[in-house]
C-alpha positions as CSV (number, residue, x, y, z in Angstrom):
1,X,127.5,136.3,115.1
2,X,126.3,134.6,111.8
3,X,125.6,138.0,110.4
4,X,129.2,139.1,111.4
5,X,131.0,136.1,109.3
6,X,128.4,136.4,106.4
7,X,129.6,139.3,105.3
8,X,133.3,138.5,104.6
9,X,132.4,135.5,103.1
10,X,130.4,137.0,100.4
11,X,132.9,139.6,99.7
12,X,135.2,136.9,99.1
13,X,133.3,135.1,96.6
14,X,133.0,138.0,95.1
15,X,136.5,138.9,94.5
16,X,136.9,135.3,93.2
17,X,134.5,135.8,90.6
18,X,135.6,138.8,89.3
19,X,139.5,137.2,89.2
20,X,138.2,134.2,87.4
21,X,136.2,136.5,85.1
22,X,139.0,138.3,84.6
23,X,141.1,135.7,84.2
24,X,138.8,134.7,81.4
25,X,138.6,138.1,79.8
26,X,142.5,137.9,79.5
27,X,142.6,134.5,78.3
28,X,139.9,135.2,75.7
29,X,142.3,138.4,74.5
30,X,144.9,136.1,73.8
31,X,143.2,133.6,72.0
32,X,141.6,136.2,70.0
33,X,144.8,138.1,69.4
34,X,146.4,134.6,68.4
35,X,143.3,133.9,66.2
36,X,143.9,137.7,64.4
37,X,147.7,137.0,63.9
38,X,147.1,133.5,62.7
39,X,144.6,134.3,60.0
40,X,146.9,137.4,59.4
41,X,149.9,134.9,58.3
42,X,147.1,132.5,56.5
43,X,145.8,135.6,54.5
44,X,149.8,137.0,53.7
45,X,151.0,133.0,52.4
46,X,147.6,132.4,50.6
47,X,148.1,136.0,48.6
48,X,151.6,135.2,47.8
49,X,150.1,131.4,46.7
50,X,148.0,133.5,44.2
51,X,150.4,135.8,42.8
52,X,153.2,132.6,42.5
53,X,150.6,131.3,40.9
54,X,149.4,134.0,38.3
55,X,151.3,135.2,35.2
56,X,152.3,138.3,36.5
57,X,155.1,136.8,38.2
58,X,156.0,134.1,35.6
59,X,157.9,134.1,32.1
60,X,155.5,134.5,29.4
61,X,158.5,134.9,26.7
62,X,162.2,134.4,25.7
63,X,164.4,135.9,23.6
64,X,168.3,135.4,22.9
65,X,170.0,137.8,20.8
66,X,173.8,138.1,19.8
67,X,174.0,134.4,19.2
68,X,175.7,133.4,16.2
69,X,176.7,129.5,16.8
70,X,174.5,128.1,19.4
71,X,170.8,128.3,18.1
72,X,168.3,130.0,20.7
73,X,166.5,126.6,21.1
74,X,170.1,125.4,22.3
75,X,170.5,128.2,24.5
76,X,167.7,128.3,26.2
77,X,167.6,124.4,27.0
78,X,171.1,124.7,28.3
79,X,169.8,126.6,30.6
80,X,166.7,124.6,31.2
81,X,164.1,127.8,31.6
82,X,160.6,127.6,30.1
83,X,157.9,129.5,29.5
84,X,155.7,130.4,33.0
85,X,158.7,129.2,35.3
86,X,159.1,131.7,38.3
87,X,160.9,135.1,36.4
88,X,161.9,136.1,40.5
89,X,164.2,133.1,40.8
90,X,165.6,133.3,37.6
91,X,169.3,134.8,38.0
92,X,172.6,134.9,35.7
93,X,174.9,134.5,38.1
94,X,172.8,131.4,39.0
95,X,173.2,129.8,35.5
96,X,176.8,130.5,35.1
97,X,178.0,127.3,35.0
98,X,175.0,125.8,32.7
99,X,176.1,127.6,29.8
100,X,179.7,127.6,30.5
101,X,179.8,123.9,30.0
102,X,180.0,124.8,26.0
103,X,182.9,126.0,24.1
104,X,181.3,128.9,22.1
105,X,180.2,130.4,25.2
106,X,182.4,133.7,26.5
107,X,179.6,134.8,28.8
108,X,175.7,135.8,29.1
109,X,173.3,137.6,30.8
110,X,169.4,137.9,31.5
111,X,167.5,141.2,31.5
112,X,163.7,141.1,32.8
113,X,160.8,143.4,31.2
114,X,157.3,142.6,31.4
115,X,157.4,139.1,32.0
116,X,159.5,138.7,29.0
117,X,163.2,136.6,29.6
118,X,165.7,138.2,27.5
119,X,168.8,136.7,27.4
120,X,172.3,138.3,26.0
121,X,175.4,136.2,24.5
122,X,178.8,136.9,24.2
123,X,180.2,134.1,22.2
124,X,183.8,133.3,21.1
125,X,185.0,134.2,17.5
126,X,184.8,131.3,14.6
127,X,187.9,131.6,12.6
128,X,187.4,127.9,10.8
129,X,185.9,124.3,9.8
130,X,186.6,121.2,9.2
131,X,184.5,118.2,8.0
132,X,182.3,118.3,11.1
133,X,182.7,121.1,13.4
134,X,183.8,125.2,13.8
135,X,187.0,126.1,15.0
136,X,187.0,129.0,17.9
137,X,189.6,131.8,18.5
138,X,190.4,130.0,21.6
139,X,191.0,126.8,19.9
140,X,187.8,124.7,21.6
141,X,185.5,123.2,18.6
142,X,181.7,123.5,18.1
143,X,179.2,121.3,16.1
144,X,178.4,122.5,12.5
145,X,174.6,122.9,12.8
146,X,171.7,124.0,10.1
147,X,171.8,127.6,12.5
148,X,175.6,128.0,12.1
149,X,176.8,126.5,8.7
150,X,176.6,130.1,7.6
151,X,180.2,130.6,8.6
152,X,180.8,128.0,6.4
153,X,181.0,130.8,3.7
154,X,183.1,133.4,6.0
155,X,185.7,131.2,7.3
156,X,188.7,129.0,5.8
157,X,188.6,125.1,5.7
158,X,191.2,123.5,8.4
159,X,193.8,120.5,7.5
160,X,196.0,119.3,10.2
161,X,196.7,122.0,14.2
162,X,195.2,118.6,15.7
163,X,197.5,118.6,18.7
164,X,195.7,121.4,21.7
165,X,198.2,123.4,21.7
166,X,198.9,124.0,17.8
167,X,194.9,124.3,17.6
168,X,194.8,126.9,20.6
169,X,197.9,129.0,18.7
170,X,196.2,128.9,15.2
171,X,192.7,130.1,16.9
172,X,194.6,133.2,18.2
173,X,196.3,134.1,15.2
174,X,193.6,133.4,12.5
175,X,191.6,135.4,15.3
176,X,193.5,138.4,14.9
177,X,192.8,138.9,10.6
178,X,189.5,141.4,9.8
179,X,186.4,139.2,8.7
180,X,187.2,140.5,5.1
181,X,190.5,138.9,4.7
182,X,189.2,135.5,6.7
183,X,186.4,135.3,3.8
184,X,189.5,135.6,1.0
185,X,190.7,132.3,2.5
186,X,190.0,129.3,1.5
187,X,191.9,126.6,3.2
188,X,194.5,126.7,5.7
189,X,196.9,123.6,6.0
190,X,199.5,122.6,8.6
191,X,202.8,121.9,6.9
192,X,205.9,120.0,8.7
193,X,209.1,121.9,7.9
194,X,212.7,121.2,8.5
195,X,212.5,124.3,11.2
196,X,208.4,124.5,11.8
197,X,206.5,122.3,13.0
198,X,203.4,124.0,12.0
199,X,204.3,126.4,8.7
200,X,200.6,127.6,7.7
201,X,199.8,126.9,4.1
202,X,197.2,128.9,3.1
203,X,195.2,129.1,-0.4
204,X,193.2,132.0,-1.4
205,X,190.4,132.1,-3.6
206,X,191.8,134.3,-6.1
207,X,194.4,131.3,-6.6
208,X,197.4,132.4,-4.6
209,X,199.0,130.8,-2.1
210,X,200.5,132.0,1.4
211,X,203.3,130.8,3.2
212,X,203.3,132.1,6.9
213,X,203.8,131.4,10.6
214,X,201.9,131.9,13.5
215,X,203.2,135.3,14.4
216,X,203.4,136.4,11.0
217,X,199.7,135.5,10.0
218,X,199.0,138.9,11.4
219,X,200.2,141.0,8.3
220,X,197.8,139.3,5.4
221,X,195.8,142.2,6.8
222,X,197.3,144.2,4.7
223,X,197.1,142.4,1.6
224,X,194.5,144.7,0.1
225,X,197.5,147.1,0.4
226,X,199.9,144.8,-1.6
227,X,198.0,142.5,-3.8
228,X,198.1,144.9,-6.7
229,X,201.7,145.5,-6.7
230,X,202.4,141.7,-6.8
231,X,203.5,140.4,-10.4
232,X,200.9,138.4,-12.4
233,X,203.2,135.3,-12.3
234,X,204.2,135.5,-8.5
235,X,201.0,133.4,-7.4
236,X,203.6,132.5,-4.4
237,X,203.5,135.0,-1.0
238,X,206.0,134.5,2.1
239,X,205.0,136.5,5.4
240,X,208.3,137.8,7.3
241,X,207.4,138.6,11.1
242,X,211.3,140.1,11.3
243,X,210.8,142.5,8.8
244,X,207.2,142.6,8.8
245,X,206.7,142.4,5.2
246,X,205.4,139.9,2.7
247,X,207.8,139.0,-0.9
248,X,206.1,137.1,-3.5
249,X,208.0,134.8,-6.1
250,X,206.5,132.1,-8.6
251,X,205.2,129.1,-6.9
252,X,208.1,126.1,-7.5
């Protein structure tokens, strides 16, 4: 009878041992598989750690070109980038509003090569100074600095056009003459008349003097054309919009 039950009894330890070793195989698996994928994602973020951190994924230069009134130092701390910051975060469309923030500004954009930051400008047109700043096409101002004062020699003086809106319309119009005739220019004044409030006053270097409106500003382009056919003594010219012609006459 003992010999009957003995039998079953070992059978069924034997079945437990093989679940529980089995059970133990399987758990092992899945540690080990857990351990693999682990040390996977510990390898994957410390190689991305080393590349972030070497220089082939870092600015090692900057350049600005097309800048005529901001300097590139000026630039480039507007937009607060410096050498070996990340070049893969570094986006325009991210920085529009950084540079935007100044007047000479029309837009910009970035261009990657070989670690090297290069950085485009489009800037708004200088058509004038006064005693401390540049006047812009779209009548905003800029500081006169040691990297701009160059236009100082291209563009007229400015007296008076200090309300916005007579500033904005004198930008536009002085905006529309070729850089030759701007550089012919030597002052522009504002001058109150009984039916303008803003008749342009403008003195040339070669001594003559222009009377003209805002519309009218337009035809001194041609005053290469004309200037020769004016008569020694008529040092006076009047700029007609209407007609869209220009008559000279001795100045009273």
């Amino acid at each position: 009878m003992s010999e009957y039950n003995t039998q079953p009894v070992k059978t069924v330890s034997e079945g437990l041992k093989r679940k529980r070793k089995k059970k133990r195989r399987s758990a092992f698996k899945k540690w080990f598989a857990r351990f693999l994928l682990l040390s996977f994602l510990i390898g994957i973020i410390f190689g991305l750690y080393k590349l972030d951190q070497s220089t082939l994924f870092r600015v090692s230069a900057i350049t600005v070109s097309n800048n005529h009134v901001m300097s590139d130092h000026e630039i480039i701390d507007a937009l607060d980038i410096e050498i070996n910051d990340r070049l893969w975060l570094i986006y325009d469309w991210f920085n529009k509003d950084k540079l935007h923030a100044f007047a000479s500004i029309e837009d910009f954009s970035f261009k990657k090569q070989d670690n090297v930051l290069m950085i485009s400008v489009s800037e708004v047109a200088v058509v004038g100074f006064d005693q401390e700043q540049l006047w812009l096409e779209n009548g905003a101002h800029s500081p006169i600095t040691s990297f701009n004062e160059h236009y100082l020699q291209k563009v007229p003086m400015v007296s008076g056009f200090n309300e916005e809106e007579l500033s904005k319309r004198l930008g536009e119009s002085l905006a529309l003459l070729q850089p030759e005739i701007l550089m012919i220019i030597s002052n522009v004044h504002q001058v109150e008349t009984s039916y303008d409030q803003a008749q342009l006053w403008l003195l040339l270097h070669d001594q003559k003097q222009v009377f003209s409106d805002f519309r009218s500003l337009e035809l001194l382009n041609n005053y290469p054309l004309f200037v020769d056919q004016i008569a020694p003594e008529n040092d006076c010219i009047y700029l007609d919009y209407a007609s869209r012609s220009a008559r000279s006459s001795p100045c009273e």
